[in-house]
N, C-alpha and C positions, 0 to 999 in steps of 0.2 A: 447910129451905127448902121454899116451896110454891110453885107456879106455876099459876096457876087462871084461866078470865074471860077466853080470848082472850091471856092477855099471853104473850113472846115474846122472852124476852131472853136473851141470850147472854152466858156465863160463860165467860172463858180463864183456864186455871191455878188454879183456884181448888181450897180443899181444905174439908171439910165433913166433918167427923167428929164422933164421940162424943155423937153427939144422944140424947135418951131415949128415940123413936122413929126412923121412917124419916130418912136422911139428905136426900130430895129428893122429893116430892108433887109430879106434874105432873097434874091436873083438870081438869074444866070446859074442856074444848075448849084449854086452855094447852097451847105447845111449849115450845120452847126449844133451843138449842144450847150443848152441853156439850162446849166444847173443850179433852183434855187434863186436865181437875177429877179430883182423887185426894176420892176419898168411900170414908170407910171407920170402923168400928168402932161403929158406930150399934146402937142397941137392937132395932130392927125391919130391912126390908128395907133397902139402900143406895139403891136407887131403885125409887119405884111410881110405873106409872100407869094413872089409870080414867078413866071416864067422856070419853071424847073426848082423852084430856090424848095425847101424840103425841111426845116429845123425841127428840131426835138428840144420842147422843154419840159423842165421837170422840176417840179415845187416850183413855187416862186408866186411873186403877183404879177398881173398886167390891170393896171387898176386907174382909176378917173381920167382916163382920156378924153378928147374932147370928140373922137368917132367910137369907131367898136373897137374892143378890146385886141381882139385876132382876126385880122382880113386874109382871105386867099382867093386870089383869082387867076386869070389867064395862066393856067395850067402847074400852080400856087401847091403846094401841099404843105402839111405838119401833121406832127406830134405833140399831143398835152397831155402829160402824166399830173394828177395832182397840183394843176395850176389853177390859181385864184382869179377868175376874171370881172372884175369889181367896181360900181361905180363908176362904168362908161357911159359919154353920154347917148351911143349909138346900142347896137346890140351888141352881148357879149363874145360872140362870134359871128361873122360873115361870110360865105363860102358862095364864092362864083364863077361862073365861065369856067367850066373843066376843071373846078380846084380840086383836091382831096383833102382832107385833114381828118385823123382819129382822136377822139377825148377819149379821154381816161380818166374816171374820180375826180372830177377836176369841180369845183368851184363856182358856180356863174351866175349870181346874184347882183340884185339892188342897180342892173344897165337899165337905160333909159327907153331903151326898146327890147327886143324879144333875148331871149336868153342867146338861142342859135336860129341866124336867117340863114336861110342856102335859095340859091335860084333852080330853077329845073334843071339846069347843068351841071350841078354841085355831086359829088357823092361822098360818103365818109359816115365814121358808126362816131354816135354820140353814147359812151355807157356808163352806169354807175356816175353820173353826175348829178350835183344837186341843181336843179336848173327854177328854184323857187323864186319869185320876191322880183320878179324882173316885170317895169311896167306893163309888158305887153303879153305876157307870159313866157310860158316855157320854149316857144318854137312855132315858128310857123310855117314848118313845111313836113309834115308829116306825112308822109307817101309820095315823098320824092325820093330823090337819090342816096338821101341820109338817114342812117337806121339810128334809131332810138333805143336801147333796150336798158331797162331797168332801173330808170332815171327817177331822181326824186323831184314830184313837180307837186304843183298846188290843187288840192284836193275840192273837186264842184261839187 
């Protein structure tokens, strides 16, 4: 699915798996509301977005993808209220080149690499997430752009 051009449409329950790439492209200034949508086992990420594109999801999974679960780059943003991001085989989330994104309560367990990657151009608040059980841990960029606060991670 692509969302590109301003458009802005809202999907409940919906399920979007097994694409040859990304399960969901949101561009070109496009949001959208992703209420609940189980997205999962896609070739590329389960959700990107760039260039202006902004979605908002809420509940739902993004789970066993063959990269990370939520990619944002070249000036990418989102919203994750309470999403599952599960079983990727990249990081749970990826945030680069000028993205933003905010979690919220969200989910992001048992990915193949770190829970939430950002590059030094990333910024965005990671809160009340569980961010346990992920090979490489919770995060690897702590004292960048992306604030962390009150996360449940794995105890040293």
């Amino acid at each position: 699915m692509e969302i590109r051009a301003e458009a802005n449409p809202t999907l409940v329950g919906c399920k979007i798996h097994e694409g040859k790439q990304a399960g969901v492209v949101v561009c070109d200034s496009g949001t959208g509301v992703f209420d609940n949508c189980d997205i999962w086992g896609n070739a590329w990420a389960g959700v990107v977005t760039t260039r202006g594109g902004n979605p908002t999801l809420k509940g739902g999974q993004i789970r066993n993808g063959q990269q990370a679960g939520f990619v944002a780059f070249q000036d990418g943003a989102g919203k994750l209220e309470k999403v599952e991001l599960i079983g990727n085989a990249a990081a749970g989330v990826s945030l680069l080149s000028g993205s933003t994104a905010v979690l919220r309560e969200c989910k992001i367990n048992r990915n193949g690499d770190v829970g939430v990657w950002a590059d030094n151009q990333a910024k965005g608040k990671v809160e009340v997430c569980d961010l346990r059980n992920n090979e490489r841990g919770p995060s690897d960029s702590p004292g960048r752009g992306v604030v962390m606060n009150h996360n449940k991670v794995e105890k040293k």
